[in-house]
MDAnalysis code that builds the backbone (N, CA, C; Angstrom):
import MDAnalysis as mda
import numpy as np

u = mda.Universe.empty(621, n_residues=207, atom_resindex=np.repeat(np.arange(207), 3), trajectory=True)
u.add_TopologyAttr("name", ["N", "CA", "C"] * 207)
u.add_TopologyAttr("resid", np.arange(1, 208))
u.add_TopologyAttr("resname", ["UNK", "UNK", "UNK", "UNK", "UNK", "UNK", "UNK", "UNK", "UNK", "UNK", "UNK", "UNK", "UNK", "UNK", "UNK", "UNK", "UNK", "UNK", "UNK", "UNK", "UNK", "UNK", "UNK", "UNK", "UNK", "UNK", "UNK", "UNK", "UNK", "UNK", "UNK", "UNK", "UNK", "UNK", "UNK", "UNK", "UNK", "UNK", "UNK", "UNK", "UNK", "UNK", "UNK", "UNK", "UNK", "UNK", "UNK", "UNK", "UNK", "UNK", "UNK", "UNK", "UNK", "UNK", "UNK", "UNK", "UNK", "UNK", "UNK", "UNK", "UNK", "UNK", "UNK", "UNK", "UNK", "UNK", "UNK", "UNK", "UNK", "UNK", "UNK", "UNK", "UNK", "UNK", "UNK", "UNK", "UNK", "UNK", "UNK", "UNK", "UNK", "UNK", "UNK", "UNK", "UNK", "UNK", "UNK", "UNK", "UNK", "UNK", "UNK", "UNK", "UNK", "UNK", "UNK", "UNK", "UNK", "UNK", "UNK", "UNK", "UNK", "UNK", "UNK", "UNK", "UNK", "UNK", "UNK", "UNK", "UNK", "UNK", "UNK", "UNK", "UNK", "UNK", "UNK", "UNK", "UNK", "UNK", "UNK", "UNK", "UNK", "UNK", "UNK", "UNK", "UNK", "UNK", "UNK", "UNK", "UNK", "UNK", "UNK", "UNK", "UNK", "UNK", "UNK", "UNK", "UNK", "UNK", "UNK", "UNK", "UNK", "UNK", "UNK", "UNK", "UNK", "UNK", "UNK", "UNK", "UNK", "UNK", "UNK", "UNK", "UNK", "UNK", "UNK", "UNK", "UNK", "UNK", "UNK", "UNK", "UNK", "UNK", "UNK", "UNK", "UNK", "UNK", "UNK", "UNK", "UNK", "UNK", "UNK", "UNK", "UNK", "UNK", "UNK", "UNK", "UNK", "UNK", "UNK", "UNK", "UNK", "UNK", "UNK", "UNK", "UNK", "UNK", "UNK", "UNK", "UNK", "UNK", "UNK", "UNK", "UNK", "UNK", "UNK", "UNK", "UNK", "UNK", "UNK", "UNK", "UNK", "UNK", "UNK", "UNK", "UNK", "UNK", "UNK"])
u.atoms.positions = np.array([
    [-114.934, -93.483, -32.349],
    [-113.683, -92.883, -31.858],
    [-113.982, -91.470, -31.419],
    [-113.170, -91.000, -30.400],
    [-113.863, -89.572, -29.768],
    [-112.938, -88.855, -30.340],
    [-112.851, -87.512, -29.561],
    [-111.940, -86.485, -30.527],
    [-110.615, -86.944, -29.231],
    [-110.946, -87.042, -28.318],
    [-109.720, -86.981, -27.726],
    [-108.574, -88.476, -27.646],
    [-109.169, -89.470, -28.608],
    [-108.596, -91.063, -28.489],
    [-107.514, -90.333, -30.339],
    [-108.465, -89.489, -31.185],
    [-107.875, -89.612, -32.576],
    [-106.302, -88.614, -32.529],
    [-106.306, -87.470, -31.724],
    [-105.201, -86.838, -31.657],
    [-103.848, -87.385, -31.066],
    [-102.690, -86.709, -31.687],
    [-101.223, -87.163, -30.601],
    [-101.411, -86.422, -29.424],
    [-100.454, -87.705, -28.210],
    [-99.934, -86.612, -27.668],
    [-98.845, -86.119, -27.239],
    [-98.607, -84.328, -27.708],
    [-97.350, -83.376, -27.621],
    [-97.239, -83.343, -26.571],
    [-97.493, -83.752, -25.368],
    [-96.668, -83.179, -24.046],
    [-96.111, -84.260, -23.853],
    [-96.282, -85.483, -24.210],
    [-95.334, -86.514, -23.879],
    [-94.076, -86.434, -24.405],
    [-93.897, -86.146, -25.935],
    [-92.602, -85.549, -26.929],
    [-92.171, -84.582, -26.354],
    [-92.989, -83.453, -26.164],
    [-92.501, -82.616, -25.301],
    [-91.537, -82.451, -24.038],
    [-91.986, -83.367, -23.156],
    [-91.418, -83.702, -22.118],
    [-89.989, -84.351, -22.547],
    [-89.905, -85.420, -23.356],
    [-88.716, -86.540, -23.831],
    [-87.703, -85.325, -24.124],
    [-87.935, -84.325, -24.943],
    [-87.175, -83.250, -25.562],
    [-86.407, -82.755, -24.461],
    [-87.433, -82.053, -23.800],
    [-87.032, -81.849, -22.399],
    [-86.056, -82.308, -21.752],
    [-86.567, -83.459, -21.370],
    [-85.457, -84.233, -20.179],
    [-83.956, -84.056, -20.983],
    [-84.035, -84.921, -22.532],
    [-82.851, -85.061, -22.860],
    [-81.940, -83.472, -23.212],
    [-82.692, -82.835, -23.261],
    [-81.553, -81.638, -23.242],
    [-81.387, -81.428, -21.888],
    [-81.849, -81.293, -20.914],
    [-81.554, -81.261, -19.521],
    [-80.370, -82.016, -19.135],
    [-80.615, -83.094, -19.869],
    [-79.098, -84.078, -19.383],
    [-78.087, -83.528, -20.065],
    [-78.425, -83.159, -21.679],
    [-76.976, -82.654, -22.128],
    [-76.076, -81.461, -21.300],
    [-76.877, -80.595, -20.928],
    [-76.552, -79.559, -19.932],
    [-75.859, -80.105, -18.851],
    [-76.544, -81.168, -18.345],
    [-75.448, -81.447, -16.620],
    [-74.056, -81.797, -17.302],
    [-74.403, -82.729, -18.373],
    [-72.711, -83.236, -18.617],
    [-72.205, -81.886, -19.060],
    [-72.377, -81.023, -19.370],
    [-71.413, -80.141, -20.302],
    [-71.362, -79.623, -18.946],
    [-71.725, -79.036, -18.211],
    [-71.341, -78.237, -16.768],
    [-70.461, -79.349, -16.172],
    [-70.786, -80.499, -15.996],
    [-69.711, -81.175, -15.079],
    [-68.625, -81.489, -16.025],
    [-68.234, -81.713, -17.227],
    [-67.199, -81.435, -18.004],
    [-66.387, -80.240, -18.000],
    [-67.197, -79.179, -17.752],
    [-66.497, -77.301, -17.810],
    [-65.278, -77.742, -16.123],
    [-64.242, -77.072, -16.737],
    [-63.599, -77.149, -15.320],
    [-63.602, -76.071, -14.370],
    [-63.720, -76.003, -13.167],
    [-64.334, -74.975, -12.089],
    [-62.896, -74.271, -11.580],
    [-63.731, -72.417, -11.984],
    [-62.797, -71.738, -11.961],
    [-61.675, -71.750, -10.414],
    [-60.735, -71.095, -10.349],
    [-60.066, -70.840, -9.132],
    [-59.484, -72.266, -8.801],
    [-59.373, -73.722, -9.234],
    [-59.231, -74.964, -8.992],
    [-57.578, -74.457, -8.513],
    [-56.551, -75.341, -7.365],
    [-55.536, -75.333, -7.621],
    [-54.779, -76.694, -8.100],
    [-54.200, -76.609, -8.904],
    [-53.601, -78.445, -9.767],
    [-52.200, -78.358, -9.170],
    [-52.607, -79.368, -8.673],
    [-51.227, -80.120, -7.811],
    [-50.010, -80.499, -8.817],
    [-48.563, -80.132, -8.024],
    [-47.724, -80.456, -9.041],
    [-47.217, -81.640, -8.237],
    [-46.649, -83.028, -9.791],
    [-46.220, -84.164, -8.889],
    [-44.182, -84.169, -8.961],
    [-43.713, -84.350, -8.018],
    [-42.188, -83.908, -7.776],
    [-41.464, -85.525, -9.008],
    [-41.357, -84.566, -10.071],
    [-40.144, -85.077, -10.966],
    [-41.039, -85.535, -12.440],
    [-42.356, -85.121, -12.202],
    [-43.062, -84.704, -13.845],
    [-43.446, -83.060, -14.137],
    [-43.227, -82.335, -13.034],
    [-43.899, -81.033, -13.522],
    [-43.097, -80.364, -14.061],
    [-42.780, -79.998, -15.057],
    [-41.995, -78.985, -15.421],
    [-41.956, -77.290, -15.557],
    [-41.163, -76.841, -14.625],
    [-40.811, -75.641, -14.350],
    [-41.618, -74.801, -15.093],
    [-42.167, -73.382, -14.899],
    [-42.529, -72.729, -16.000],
    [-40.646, -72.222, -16.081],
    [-40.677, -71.691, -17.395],
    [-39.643, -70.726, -18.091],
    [-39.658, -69.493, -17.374],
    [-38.382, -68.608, -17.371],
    [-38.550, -67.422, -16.534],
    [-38.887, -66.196, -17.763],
    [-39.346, -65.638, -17.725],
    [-39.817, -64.320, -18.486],
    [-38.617, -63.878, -18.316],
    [-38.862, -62.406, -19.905],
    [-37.370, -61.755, -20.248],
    [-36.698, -61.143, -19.104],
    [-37.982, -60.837, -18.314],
    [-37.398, -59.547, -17.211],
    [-36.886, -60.148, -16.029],
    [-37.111, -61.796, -15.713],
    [-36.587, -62.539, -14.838],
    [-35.178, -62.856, -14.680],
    [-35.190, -63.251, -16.180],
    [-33.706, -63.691, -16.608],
    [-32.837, -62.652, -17.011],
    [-33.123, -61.332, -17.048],
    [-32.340, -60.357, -17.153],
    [-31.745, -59.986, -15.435],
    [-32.921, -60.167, -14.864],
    [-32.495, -59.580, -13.363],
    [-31.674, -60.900, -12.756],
    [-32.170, -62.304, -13.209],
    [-31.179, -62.826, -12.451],
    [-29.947, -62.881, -13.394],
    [-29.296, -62.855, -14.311],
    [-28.000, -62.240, -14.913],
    [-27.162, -61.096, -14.800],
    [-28.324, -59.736, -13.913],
    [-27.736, -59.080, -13.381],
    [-27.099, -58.802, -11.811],
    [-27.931, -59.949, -11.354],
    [-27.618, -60.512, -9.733],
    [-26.321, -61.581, -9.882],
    [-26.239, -61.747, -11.109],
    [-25.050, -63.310, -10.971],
    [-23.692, -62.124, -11.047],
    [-23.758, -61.497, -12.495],
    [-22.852, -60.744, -12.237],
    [-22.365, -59.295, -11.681],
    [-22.960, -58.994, -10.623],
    [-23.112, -58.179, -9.708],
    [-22.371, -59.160, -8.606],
    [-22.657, -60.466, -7.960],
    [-21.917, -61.295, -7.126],
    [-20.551, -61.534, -7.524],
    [-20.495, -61.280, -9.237],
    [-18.774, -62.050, -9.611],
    [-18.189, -60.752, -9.495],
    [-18.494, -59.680, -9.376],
    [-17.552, -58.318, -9.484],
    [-17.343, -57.989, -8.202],
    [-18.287, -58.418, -6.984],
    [-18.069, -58.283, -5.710],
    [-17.100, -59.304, -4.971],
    [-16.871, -60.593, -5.303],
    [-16.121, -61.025, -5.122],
    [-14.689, -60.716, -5.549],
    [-15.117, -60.434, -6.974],
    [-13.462, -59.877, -7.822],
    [-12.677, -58.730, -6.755],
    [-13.822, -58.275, -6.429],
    [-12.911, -56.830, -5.599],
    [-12.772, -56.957, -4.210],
    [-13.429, -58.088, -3.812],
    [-13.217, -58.241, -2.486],
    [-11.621, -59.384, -2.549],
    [-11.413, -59.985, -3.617],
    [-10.394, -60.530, -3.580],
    [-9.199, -59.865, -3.947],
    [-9.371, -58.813, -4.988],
    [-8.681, -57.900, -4.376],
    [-7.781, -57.644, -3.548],
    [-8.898, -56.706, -2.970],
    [-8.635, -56.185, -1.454],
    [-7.840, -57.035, -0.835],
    [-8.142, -58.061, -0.214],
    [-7.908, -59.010, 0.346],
    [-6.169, -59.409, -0.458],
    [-5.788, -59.560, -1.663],
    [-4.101, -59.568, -1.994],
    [-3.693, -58.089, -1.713],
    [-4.026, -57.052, -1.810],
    [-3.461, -55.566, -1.703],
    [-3.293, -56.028, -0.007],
    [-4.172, -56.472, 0.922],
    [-4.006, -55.916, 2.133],
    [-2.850, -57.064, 2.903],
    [-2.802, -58.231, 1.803],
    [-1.453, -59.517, 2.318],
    [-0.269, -58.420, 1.639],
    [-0.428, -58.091, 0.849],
    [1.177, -57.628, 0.148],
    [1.509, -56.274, 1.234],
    [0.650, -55.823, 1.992],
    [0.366, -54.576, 2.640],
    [1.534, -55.717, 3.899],
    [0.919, -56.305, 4.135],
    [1.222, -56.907, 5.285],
    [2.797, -57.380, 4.869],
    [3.224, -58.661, 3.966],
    [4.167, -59.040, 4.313],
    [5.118, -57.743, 3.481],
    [4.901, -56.285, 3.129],
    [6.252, -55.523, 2.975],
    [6.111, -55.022, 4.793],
    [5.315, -55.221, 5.723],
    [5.520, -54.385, 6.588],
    [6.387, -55.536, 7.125],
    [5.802, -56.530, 7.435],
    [6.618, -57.453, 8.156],
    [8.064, -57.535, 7.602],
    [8.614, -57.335, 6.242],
    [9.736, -57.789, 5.417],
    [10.486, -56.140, 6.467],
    [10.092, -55.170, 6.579],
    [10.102, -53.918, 7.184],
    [10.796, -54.010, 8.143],
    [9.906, -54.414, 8.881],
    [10.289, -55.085, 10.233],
    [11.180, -55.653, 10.624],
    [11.270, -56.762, 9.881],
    [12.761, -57.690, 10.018],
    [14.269, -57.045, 9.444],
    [13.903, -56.132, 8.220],
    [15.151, -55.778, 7.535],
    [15.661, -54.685, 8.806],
    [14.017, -53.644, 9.885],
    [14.591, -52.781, 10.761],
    [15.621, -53.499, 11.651],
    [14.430, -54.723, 12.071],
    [15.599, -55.677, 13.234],
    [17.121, -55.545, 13.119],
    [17.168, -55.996, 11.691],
    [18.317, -56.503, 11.437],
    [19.359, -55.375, 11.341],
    [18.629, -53.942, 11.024],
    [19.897, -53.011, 11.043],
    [19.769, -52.232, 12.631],
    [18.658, -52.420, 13.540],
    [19.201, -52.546, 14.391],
    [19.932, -53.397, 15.732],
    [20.117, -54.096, 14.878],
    [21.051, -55.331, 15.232],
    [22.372, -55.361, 14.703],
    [22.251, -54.904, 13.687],
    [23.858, -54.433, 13.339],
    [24.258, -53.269, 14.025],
    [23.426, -52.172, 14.195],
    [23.830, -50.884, 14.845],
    [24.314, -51.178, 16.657],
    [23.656, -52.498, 16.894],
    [23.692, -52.534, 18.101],
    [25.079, -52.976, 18.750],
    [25.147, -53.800, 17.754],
    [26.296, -54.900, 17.299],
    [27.855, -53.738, 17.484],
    [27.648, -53.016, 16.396],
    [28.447, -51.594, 16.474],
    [28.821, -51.198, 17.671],
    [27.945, -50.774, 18.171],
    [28.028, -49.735, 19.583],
    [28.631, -50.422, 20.421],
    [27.692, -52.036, 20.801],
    [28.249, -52.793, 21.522],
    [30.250, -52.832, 21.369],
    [30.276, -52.835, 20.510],
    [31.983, -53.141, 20.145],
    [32.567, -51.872, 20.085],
    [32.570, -51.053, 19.937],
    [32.643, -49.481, 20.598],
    [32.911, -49.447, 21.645],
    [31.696, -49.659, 22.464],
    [31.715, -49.702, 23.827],
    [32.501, -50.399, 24.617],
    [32.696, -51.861, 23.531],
    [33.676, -52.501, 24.530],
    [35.164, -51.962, 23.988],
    [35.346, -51.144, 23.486],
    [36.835, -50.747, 22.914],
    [37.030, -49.694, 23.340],
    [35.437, -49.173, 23.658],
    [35.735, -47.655, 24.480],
    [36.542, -47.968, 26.104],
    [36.839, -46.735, 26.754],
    [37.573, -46.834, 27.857],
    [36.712, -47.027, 28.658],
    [37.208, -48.107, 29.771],
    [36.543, -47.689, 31.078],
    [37.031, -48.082, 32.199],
    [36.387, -47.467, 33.280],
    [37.207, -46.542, 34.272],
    [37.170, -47.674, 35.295],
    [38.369, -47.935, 35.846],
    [38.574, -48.730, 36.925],
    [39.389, -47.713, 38.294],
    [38.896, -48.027, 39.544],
    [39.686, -47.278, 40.201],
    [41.048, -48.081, 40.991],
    [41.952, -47.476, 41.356],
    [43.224, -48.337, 41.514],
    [43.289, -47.344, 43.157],
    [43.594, -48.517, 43.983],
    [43.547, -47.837, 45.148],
    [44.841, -48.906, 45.840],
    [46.226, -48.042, 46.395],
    [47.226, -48.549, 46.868],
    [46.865, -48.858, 47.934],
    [48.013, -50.408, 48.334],
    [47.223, -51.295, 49.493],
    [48.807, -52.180, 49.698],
    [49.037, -52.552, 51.077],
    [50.072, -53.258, 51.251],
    [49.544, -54.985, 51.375],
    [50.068, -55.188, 49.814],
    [49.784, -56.669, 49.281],
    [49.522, -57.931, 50.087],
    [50.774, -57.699, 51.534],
    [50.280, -58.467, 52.482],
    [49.280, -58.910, 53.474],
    [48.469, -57.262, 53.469],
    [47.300, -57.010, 54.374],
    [46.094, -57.019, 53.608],
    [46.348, -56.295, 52.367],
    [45.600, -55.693, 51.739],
    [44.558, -54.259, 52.521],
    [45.536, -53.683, 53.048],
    [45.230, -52.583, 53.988],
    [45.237, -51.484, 53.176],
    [44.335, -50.493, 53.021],
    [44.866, -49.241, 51.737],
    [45.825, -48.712, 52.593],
    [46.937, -48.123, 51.758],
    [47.893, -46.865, 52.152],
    [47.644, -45.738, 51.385],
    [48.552, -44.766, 51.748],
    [48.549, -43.600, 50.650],
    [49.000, -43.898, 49.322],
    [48.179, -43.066, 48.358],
    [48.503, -44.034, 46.943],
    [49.927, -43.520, 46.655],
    [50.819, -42.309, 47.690],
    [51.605, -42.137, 47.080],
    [52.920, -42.980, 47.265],
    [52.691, -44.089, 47.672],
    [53.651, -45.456, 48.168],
    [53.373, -45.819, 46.645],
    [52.530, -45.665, 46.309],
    [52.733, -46.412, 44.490],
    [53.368, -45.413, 43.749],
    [52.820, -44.211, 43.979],
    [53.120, -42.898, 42.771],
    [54.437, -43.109, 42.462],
    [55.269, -42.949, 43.400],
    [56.414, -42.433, 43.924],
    [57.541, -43.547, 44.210],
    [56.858, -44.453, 44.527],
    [57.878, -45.705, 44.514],
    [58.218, -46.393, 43.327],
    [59.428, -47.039, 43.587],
    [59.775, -46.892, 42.113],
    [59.306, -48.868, 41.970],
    [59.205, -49.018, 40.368],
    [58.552, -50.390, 40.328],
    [59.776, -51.402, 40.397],
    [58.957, -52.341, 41.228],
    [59.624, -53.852, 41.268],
    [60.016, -54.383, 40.054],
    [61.088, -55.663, 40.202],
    [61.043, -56.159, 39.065],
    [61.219, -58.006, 39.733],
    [61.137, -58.720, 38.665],
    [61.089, -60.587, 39.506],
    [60.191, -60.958, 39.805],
    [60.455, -61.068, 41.031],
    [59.526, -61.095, 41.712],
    [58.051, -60.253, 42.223],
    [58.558, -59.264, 42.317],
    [58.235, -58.010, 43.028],
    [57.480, -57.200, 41.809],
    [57.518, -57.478, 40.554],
    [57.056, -57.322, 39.514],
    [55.763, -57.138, 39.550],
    [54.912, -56.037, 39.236],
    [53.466, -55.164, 39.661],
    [53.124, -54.525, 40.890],
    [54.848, -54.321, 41.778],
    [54.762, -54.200, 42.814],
    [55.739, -52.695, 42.888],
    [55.168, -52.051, 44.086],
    [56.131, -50.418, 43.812],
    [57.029, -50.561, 45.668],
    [58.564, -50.177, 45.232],
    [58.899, -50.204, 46.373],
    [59.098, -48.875, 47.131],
    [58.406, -48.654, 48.106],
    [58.616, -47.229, 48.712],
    [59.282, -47.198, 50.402],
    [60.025, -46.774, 50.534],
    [61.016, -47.232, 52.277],
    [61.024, -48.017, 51.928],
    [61.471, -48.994, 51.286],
    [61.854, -50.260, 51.205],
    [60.689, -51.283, 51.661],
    [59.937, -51.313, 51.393],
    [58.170, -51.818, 51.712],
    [57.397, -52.175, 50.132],
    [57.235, -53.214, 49.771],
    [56.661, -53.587, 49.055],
    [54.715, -52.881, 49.481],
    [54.327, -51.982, 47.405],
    [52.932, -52.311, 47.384],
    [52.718, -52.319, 46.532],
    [51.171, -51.863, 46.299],
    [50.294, -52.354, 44.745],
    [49.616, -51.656, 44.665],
    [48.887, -52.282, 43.596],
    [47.580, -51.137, 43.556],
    [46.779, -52.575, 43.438],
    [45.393, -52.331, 43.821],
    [44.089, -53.028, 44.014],
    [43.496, -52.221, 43.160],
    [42.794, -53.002, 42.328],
    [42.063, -52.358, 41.327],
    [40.451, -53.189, 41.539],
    [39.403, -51.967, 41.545],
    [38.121, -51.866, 41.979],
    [37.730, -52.272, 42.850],
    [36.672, -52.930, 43.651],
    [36.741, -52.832, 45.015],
    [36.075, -51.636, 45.549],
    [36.307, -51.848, 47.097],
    [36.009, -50.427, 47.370],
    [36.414, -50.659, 49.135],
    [37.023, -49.981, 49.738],
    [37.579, -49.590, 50.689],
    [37.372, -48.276, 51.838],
    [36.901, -48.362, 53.068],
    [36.744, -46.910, 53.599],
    [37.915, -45.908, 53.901],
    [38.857, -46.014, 53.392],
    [39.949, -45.171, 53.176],
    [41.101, -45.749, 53.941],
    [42.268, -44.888, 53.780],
    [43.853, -45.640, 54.371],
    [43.385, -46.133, 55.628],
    [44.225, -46.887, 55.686],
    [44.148, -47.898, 57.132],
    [42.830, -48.702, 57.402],
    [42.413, -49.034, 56.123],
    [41.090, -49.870, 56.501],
    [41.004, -51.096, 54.668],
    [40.715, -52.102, 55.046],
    [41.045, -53.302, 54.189],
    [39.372, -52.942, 53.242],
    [40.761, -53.535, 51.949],
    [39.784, -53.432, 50.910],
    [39.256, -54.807, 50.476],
    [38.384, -54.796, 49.859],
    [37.091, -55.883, 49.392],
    [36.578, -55.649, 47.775],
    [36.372, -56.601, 47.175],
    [35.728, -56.623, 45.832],
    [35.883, -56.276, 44.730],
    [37.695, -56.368, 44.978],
    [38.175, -56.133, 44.052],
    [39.243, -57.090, 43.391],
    [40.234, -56.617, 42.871],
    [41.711, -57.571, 42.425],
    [42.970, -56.648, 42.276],
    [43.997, -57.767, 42.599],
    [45.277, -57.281, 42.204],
    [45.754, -57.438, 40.977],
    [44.760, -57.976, 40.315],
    [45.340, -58.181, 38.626],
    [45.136, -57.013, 37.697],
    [46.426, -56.643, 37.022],
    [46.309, -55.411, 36.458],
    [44.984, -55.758, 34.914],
    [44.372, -54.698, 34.914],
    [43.288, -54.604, 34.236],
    [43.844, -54.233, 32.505],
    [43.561, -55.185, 31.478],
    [43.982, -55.637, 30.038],
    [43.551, -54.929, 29.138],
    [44.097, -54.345, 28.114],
    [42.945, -53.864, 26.748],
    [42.913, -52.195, 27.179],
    [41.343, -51.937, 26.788],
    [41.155, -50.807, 26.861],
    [40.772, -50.231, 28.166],
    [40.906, -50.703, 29.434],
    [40.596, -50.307, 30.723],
    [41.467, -48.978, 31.010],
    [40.996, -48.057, 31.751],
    [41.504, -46.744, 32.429],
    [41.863, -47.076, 33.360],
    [42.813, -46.743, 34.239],
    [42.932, -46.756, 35.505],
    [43.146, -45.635, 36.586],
    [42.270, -45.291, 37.519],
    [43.097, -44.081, 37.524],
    [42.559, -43.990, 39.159],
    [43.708, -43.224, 39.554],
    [43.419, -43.688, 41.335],
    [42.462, -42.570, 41.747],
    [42.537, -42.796, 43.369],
    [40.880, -42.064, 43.652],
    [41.497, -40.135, 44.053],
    [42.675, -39.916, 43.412],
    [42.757, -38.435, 43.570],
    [42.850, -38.156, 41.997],
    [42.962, -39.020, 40.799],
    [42.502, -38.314, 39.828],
    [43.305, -38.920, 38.888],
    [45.153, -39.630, 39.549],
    [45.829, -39.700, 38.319],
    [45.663, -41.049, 37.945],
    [45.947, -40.816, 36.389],
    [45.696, -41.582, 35.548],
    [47.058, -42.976, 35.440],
    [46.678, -44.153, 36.148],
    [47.421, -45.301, 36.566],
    [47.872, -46.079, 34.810],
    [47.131, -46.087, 33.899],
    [46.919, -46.495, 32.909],
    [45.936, -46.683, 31.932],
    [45.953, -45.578, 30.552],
    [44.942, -45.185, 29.902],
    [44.665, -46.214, 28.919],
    [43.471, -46.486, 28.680],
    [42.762, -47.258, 27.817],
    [42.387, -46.257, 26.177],
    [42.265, -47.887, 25.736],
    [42.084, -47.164, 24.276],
    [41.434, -48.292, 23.286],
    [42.026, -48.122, 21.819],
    [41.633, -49.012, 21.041],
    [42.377, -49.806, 20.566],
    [42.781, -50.724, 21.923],
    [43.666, -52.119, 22.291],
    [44.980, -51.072, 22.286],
    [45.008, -49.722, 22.488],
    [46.413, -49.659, 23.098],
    [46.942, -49.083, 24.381],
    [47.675, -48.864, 25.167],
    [47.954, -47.903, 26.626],
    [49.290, -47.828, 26.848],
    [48.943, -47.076, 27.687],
    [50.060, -46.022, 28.168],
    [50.173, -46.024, 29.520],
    [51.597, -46.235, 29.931],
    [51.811, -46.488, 31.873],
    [52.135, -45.406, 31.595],
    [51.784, -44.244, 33.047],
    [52.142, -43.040, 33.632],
    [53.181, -43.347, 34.192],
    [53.739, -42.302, 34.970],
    [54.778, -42.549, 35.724],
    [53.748, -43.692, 37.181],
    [55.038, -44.234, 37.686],
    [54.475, -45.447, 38.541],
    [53.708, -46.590, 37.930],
    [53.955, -46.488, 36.491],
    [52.349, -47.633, 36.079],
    [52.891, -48.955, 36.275],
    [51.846, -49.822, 36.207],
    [52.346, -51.366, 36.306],
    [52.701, -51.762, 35.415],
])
């Protein structure tokens, strides 16, 4: 036997040692999980992380920060309707008193006097004469009744209208004596019959 048949040999053990820790190493590296990885989340197993203190403080201070802005914007919003319907209520109660005021005046006005002019005219022609065939003549009666007789000549008075003076025919007016509170008063000044508040007064010559 030589010297080199009687010894072991260590590089073969050696080697075996070797390899097998070599392998333990790959598995433990491919077991380690690799940094920076991103892990997919699957929709309706992942669960939310929790919000930290300072999350849930700020969103509690955003919730109610929205309910106080609304509170005051609603508010606003009743102050500026009640704003509205006293103006409108304003409005209507003004209408209404000036609608009564108007109402007033109106009936005033119609109780007040007003002025008709009376211009003498021979009834048959309707020709103006001098008004003093009415002034002065004394009044009809019967028949002749709203009628003034002067020389023995029936006239009248024509009330409003308008005429280019004696001896020329009048238009747009009437022979019906004027009711109520009407004035009458001929075109030199006198007063045919004064108006009032539903009462009058014939002048001399009145109808």
């Amino acid at each position: 036997m030589g010297p080199d048949q009687g010894e072991p040999d260590d590089r073969s053990g050696a080697g075996d040692a070797g390899g097998a820790d070599g392998a333990g190493a790959g598995d433990k590296a491919a077991q380690a999980p690799s940094g920076g990885r991103i892990r997919r989340q699957e929709p309706g197993t992942t669960v939310p992380r929790p919000p930290t203190v300072g999350e849930a403080r700020a969103r509690d201070k955003a919730r109610k920060e929205r309910a106080e802005q609304e509170r005051l914007e609603a508010e606003a919003e009743a102050k500026a309707e009640e704003r509205r319907r006293k103006r409108r209520k304003g409005l209507i109660g003004g209408a209404a008193v000036v609608g009564v005021v108007g109402l007033v005046a109106l009936g005033y006005t119609a109780l007040s006097s007003d002025e008709v002019q009376a211009t003498c005219i021979d009834p048959n022609t309707k020709v103006e004469v001098d008004e003093s065939y009415c002034t002065t003549g004394s009044p009809g009666s019967g028949a002749m009744a709203g009628m003034f007789i002067y020389a023995g000549s029936p006239y009248r008075y024509y009330y409003g209208g308008s005429s280019g003076g004696v001896g020329t025919t009048v238009t747009g007016g009437t022979v019906v004596t004027p009711k109520g509170s009407t004035t009458v008063l001929t075109k030199s000044g006198t007063t045919v019959q004064r108006g009032g508040f539903g009462s009058k007064s014939t002048g001399s010559g009145g109808s």
